[in-house]
C-alpha positions in Angstrom: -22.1 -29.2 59.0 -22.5 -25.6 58.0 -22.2 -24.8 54.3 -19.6 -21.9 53.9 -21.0 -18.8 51.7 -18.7 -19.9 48.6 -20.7 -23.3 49.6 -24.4 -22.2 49.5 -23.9 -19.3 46.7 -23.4 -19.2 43.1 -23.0 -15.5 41.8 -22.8 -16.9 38.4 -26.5 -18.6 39.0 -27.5 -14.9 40.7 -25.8 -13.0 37.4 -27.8 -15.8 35.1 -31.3 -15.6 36.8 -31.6 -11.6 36.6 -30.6 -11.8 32.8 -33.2 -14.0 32.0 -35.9 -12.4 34.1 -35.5 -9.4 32.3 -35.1 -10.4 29.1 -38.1 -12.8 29.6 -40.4 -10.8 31.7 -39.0 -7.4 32.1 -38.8 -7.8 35.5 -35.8 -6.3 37.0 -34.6 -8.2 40.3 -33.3 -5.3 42.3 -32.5 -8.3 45.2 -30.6 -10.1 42.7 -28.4 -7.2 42.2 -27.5 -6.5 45.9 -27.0 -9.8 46.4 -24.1 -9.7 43.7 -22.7 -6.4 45.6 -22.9 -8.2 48.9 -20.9 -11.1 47.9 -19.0 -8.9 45.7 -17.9 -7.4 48.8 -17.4 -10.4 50.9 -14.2 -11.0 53.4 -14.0 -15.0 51.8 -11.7 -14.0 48.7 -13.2 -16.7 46.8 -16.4 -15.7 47.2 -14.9 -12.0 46.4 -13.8 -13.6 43.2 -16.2 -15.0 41.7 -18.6 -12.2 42.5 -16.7 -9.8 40.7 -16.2 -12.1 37.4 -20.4 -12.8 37.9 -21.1 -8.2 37.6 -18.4 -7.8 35.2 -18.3 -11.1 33.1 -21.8 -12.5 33.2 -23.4 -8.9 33.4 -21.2 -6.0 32.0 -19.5 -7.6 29.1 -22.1 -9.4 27.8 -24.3 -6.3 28.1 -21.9 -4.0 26.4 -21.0 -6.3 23.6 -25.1 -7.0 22.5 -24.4 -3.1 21.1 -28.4 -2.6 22.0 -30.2 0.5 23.3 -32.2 -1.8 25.9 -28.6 -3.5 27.3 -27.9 0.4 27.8 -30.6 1.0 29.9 -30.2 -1.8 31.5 -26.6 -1.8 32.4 -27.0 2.3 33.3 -29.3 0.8 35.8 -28.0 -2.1 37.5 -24.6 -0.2 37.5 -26.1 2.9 39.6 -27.4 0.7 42.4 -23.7 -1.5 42.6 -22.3 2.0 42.8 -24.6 3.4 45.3 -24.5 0.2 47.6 -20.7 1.1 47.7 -20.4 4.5 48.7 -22.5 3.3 51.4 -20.0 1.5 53.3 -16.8 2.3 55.1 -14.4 1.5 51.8 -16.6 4.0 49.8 -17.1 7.0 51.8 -14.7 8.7 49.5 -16.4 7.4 46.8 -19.5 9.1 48.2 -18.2 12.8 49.4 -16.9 13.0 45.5 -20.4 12.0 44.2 -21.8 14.1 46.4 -19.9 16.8 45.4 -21.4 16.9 41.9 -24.8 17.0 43.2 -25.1 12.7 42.7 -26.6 12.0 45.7 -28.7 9.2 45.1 -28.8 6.6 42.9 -31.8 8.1 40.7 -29.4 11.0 40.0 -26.7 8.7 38.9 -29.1 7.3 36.8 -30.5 10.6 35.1 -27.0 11.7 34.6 -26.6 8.3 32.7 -29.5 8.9 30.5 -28.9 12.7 29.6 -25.6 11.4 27.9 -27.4 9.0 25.6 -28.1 12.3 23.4 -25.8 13.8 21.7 -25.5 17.8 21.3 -23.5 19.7 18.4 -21.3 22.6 19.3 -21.6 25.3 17.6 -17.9 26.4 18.4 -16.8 29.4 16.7 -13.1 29.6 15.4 -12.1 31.8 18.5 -13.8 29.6 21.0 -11.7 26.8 19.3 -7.6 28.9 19.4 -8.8 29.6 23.1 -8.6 25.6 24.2 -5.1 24.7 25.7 -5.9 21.0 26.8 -7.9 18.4 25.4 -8.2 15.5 27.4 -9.1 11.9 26.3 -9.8 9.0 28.3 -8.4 5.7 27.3 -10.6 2.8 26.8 -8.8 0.7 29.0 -7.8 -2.3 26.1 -5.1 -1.6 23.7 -7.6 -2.4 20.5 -10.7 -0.3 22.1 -7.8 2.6 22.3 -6.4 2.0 18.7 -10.4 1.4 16.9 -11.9 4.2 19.4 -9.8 6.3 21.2 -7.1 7.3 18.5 -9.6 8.5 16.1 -10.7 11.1 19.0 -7.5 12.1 19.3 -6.9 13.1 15.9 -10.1 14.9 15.6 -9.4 17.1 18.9 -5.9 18.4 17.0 -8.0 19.3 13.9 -10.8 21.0 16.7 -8.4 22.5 19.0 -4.9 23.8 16.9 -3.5 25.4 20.0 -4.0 22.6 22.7 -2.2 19.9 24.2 -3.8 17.0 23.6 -3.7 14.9 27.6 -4.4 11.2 27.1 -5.2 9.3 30.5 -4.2 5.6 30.3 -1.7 2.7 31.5 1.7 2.6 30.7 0.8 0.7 27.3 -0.5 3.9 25.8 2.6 5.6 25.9 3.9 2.7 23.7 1.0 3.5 21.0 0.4 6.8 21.1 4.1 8.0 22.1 5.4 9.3 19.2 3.5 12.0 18.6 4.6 15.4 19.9 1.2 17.2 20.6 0.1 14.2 23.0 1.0 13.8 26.5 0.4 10.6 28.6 -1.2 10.7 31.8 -0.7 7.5 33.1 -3.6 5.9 35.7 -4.5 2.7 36.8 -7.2 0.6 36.6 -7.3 -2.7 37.5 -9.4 -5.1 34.9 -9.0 -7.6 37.7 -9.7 -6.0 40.5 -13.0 -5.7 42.8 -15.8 -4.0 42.0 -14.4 -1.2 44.9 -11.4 -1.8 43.3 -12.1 -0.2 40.0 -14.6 2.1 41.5 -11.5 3.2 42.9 -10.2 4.0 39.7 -12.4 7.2 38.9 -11.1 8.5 41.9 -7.5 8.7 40.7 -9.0 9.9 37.5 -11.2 12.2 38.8 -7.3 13.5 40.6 -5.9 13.6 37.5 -8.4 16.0 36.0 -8.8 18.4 38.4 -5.1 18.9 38.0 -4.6 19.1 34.5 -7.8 21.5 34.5 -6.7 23.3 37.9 -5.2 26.6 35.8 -7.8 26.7 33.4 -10.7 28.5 32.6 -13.6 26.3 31.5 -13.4 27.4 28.5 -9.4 26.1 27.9 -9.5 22.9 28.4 -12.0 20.3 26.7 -12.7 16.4 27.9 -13.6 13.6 25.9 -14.8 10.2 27.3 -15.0 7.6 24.6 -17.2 5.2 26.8 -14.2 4.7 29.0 -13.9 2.4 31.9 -12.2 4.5 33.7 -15.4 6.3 34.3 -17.8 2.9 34.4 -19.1 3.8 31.1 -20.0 7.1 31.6 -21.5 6.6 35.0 -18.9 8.5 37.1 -18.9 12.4 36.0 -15.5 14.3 35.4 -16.5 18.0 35.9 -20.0 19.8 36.7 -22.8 20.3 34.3 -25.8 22.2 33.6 -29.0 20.7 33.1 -31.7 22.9 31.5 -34.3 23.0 29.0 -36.2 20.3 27.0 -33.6 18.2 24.5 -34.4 19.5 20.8 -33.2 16.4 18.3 -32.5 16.1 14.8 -34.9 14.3 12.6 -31.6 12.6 11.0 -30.6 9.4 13.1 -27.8 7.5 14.2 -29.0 4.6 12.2 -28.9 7.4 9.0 -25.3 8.1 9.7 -24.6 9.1 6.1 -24.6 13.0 7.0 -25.1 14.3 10.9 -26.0 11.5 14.0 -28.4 13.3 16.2 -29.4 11.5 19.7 -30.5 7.9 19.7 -34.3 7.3 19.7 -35.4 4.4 21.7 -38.8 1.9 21.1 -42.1 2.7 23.5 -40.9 -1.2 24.8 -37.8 -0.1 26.2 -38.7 3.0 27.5 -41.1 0.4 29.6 -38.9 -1.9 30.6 -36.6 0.5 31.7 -38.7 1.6 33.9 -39.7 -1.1 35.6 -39.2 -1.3 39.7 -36.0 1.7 38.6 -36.2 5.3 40.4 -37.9 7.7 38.6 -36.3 9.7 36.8 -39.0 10.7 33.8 -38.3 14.5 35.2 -34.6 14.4 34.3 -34.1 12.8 30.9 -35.8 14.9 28.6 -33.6 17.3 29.9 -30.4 18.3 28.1 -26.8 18.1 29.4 -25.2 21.2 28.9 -21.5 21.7 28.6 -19.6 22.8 26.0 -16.3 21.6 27.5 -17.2 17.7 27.6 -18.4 15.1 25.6 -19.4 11.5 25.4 -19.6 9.0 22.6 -22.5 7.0 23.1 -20.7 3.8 21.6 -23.1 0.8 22.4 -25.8 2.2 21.0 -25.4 4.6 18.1 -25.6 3.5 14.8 -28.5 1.2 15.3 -29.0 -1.3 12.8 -26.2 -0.1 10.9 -23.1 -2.5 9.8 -20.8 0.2 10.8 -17.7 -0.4 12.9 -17.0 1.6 15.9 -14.1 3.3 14.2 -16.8 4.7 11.7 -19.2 5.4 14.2 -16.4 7.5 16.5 -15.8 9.7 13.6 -19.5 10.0 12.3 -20.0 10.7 16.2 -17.8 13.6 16.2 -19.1 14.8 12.8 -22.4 15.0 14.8 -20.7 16.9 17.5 -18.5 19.4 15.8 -20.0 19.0 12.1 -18.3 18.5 8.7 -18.2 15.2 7.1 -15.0 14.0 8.0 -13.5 10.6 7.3 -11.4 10.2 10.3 -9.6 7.3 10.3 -7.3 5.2 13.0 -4.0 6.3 13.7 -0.8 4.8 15.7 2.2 7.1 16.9 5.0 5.2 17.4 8.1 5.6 19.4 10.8 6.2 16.8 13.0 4.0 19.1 10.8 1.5 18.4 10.3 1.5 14.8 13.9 1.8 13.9 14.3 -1.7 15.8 11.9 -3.2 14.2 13.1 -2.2 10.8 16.9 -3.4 11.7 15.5 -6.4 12.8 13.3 -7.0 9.8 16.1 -6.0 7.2 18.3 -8.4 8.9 15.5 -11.3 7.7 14.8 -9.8 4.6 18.9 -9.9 3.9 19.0 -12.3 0.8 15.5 -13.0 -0.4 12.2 -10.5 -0.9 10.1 -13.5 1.0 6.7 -12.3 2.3 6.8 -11.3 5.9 3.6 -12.5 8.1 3.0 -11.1 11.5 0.9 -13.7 13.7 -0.4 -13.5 17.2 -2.5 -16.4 18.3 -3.5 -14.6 21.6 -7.2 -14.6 23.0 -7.0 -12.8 26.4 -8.1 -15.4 28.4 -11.1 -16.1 26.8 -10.7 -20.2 24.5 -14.1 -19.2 22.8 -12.1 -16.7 20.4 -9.9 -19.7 19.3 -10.4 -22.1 16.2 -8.3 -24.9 17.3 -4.5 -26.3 17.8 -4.6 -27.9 14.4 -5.4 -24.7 12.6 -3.4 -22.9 14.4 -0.5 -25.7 13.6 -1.2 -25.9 9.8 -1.7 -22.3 9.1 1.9 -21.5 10.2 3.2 -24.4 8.3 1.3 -24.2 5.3 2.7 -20.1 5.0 6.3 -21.1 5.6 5.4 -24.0 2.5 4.2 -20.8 0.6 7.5 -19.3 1.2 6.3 -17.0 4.0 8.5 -15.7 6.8 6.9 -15.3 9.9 7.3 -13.1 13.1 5.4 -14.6 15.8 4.4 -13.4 19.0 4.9 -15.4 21.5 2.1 -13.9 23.5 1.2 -13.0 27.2 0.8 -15.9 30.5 1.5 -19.3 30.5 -1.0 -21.0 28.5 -0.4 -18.8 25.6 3.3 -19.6 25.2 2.6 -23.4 25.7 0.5 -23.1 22.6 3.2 -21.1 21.0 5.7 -23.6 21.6 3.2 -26.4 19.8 3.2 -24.5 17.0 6.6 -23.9 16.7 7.5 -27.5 17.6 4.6 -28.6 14.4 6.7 -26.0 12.5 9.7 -27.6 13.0 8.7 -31.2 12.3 7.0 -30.3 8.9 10.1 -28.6 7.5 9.7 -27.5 4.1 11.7 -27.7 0.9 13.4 -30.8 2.1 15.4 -28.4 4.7 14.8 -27.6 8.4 13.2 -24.6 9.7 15.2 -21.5 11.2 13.5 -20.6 14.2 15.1 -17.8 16.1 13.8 -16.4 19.7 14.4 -12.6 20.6 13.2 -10.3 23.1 13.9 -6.8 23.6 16.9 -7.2 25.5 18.8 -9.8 23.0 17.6 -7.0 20.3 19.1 -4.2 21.5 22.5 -6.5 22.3 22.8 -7.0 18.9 21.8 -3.6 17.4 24.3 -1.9 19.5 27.3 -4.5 17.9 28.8 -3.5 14.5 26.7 -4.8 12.1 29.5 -6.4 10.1 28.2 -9.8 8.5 29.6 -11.9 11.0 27.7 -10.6 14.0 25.1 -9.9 11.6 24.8 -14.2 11.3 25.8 -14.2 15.1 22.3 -12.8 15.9 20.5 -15.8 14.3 17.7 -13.6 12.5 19.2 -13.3 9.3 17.1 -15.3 7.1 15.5 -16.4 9.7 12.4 -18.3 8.5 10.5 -17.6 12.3 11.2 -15.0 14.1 9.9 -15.7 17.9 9.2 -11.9 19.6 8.4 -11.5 23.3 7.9 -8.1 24.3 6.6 -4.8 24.7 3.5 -4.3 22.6 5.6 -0.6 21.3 7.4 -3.1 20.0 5.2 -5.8 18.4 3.2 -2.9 16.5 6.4 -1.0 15.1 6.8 -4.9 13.5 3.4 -5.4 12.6 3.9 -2.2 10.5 6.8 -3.6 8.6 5.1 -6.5 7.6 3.4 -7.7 4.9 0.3 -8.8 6.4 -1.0 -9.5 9.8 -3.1 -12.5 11.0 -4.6 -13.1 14.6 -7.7 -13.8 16.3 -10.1 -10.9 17.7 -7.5 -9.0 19.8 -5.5 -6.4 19.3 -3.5 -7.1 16.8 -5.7 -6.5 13.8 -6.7 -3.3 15.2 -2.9 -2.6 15.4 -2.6 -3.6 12.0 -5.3 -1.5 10.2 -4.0 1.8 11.7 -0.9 1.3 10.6 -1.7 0.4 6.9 -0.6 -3.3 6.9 -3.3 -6.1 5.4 -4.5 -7.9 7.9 -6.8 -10.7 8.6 -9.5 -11.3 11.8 -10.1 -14.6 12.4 -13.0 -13.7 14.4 -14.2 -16.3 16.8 -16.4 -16.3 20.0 -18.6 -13.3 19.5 -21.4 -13.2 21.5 -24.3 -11.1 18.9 -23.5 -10.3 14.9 -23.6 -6.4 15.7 -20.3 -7.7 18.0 -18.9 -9.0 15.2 -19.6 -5.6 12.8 -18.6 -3.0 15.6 -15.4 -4.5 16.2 -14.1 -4.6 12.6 -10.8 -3.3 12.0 -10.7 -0.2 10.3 -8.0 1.7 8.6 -6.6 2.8 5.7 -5.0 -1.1 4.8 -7.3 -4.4 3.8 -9.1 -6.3 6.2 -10.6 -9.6 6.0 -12.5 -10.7 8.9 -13.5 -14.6 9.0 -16.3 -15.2 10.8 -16.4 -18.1 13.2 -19.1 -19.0 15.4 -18.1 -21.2 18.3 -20.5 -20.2 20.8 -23.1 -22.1 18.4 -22.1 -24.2 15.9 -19.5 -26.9 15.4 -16.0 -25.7 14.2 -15.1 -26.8 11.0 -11.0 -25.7 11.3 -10.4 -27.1 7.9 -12.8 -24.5 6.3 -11.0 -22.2 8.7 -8.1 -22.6 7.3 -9.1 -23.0 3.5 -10.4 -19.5 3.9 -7.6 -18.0 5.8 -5.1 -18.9 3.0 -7.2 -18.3 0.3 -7.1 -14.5 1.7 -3.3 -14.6 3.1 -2.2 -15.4 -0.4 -4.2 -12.7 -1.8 -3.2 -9.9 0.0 0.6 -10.7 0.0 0.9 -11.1 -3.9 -1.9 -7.6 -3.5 0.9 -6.5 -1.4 3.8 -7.0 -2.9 2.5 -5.9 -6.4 2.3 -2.4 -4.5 5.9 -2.3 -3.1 7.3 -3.2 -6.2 
């Protein structure tokens, strides 16, 4: 009988097998990478499937998230030849006319465009250069934490840089939850499907790219100003926005990104990687001394700079733009929320708070599909009980999909057979919907104890993520897993702890630190490697909850 593809091919294997050559070797296995494109493009949908997870799971994630210059050069150039074996069939010829139209027209220029953007230029913009910018553009990163740790610290830099211009932030419909409320930024919402195929999301810069040229099509190049934070959207810097100029050799600082203290000038890499890199790759050794040169476009070099530094990547965006425009700012993470939004969630949080001044806890136990960030049911069990024992209240998101709110129900149902002060747990559900029902009743007392939620021990949320921050921001303290809650948390000055689990390399763990003006407390917890011990887990995780609330609390008071 005759194996079928799915039968006879494991992409995963492929994906595993040209990681460990190169690592081990520094070998690059161009055939193993075409092979993942073939299948990648396959007809079976299973195949199709699996495939895709193998480039983007087993090769791009873990690639961005080791936060090392050689995963840069490596992903820079496996990614160049998945995107040129695309545009070379019939579902990429548009794919290929637009490349082509930037002067990309083979996969060595792709790659030498990559490279130049490893170095970062200042711009020596003088005031009038600045007044003259009308639109700023800003890429999303795709995730809702990546935009709140990254992306919102750009944002708020650009309105210092530019006074005059609209600020144009391209993202998904979540963005306009996040970043909403504030008047000088306007959402232009694409698509990008973190699911789809690898055409699929190609696809993506296309729509982009559409979206550019006509915010940019009445402007002059010097009104309008693009920023890519290491977006998606453009495959990591791989897909270009708008023309450059290359010329000259690149002139760098003697200060470092991994001396971050004053300016970051271009990141220096080790004789080794410089030779693995090019091993069996195009060459390019004519290109990347060379400088890009635009004054209108920039690109934050985010898996790479800072080195061996502890920094976060909200620290290393503003030190990043410190480089590029100068100064020593302290930019920090910032949310904009829809007033809407915010005025629910502090009806809805008065309406607990009605008789007693009880701590408020925000918890979401969400992990995006991944179990490796999670510590365990127990832990997630005990910690909700052991708050509501402390005299806690607690909002808790229910979360996203099918498996998450099973595991939300578990916990409520542990929360409900524990009980504390010899008296049963008030648990209350709401969504947006049942909100709004009650918020537009008169709020005498009686429909006020009609809506359940007042003194409401659990409050049960389901619903937009607008939402879920405006309540995060009302409460005392937030506590999740590595999502992005924390990040959600930081910006908008509530304490917050990161139960971080599953990360792949320490630097993981430091880059994606929650930053803001609030406390953070991040647990470590290593459960790609070691043996969980929950109880310490949760030991810990009290020992800090506690902490901040009284911290907390002594501050409102």
């Amino acid at each position: 009988m005759k194996k079928t593809e799915s039968q006879t091919i494991s992409p995963q294997a492929v994906a595993a097998e040209f990681l460990n050559q190169f690592y081990g070797s520094g070998k690059y296995l161009r055939a193993s990478i075409e092979r993942l494109a073939e299948l990648a493009s396959s007809n079976n949908p299973e195949t199709l499937k699996l495939a895709t997870g193998a480039i983007f799971k087993s090769l791009v994630e873990p690639l961005a998230d080791s936060f090392e210059a050689q995963a840069v050069t490596l992903y820079n150039r496996l990614f160049a030849q998945l995107i040129q074996f695309s545009r070379q069939h019939q579902e990429g010829e548009l794919l290929d006319r637009e490349l082509a139209n930037f002067g990309l027209l083979r996969e060595a220029d792709l790659l030498a465009r990559a490279e130049r953007l490893r170095h970062i230029r200042r711009l020596n913009l003088t005031p009038l250069q600045k007044q003259k910018v009308k639109r700023a553009i800003i890429l999303s990163r795709v995730t809702i934490g990546a935009d709140v740790a990254v992306t919102s610290v750009v944002i708020e830099r650009l309105k210092n840089e530019f006074p005059q211009a609209e600020m144009v932030l391209l993202g998904g419909a979540k963005t306009a939850e996040i970043f909403g409320g504030d008047a000088r930024v306007r959402i232009a919402e694409v698509h990008y499907q973190r699911a789809g195929t690898l055409t699929a999301r190609l696809s993506s810069w296309l729509e982009v790219l559409s979206s550019v040229r006509q915010l940019i099509a009445d402007l002059r190049d010097d009104e309008y100003f693009i920023a890519d934070p290491d977006s998606r959207l453009t495959q990591l810097g791989l897909l270009p926005l708008v023309a450059e100029n290359v010329y000259g050799d690149w002139q760098t600082s003697k200060q470092t990104a991994q001396e971050p203290k004053a300016h970051i000038a271009s990141v220096k890499r080790s004789e080794a990687d410089k030779r693995s890199a090019n091993v069996t790759t195009p060459d390019v050794s004519n290109a990347i001394p060379k400088a890009l040169i635009t004054d209108n476009y920039i690109f934050f070099p985010s898996r790479e700079l800072g080195g061996q530094t502890k920094h976060s990547l909200s620290e290393l965006t503003a030190l990043w733009l410190n480089a590029v425009f100068g100064g020593e700012a302290q930019t920090l993470p910032r949310l904009s929320l829809k007033s809407a939004d915010q005025e629910r969630a502090r009806a809805l949080v008065k309406c607990m708070r009605h008789t007693e001044a009880r701590p408020l806890v925000a918890i979401n136990f969400g992990v995006g599909e991944n179990p490796a960030k999670r510590v365990s049911d127990d832990f997630e069990n005990q910690l909700v009980c052991r708050l509501l024992a402390a005299g806690a209240r607690i909002i808790f998101d229910r979360g996203f999909g099918q498996a998450e709110s099973q595991r939300a129900d578990a916990v409520l149902e542990a929360a409900r057979r524990a009980g504390y002060q010899s008296r049963k747990i008030n648990i209350v559900e709401i969504d947006e919907a049942r909100l709004d029902g009650w918020l537009n009743q008169e709020t005498d007392a009686a429909t006020t104890n009609q809506s359940g939620a007042r003194d409401a021990d659990v409050v049960v949320w389901q619903g937009r993520i607008g939402l879920l921050a405006a309540l995060i921001g009302e409460s005392n303290l937030y506590i999740g897993y590595d999502s992005a809650g924390q990040h959600l948390a930081a910006a908008l000055g509530t304490p917050c702890i990161d139960v971080f689990a599953g990360f792949s390399a320490p630097r993981m763990l430091q880059r994606w630190r929650p930053s803001g003006e609030a406390t953070t407390r991040v647990i470590a917890v290593d459960t790609l490697h070691k043996e969980i011990d929950a109880a310490a887990v949760l030991a810990e995780t009290l020992q800090h909850a506690l902490a901040l609330i009284n911290r907390k609390q002594d501050s409102q008071r």
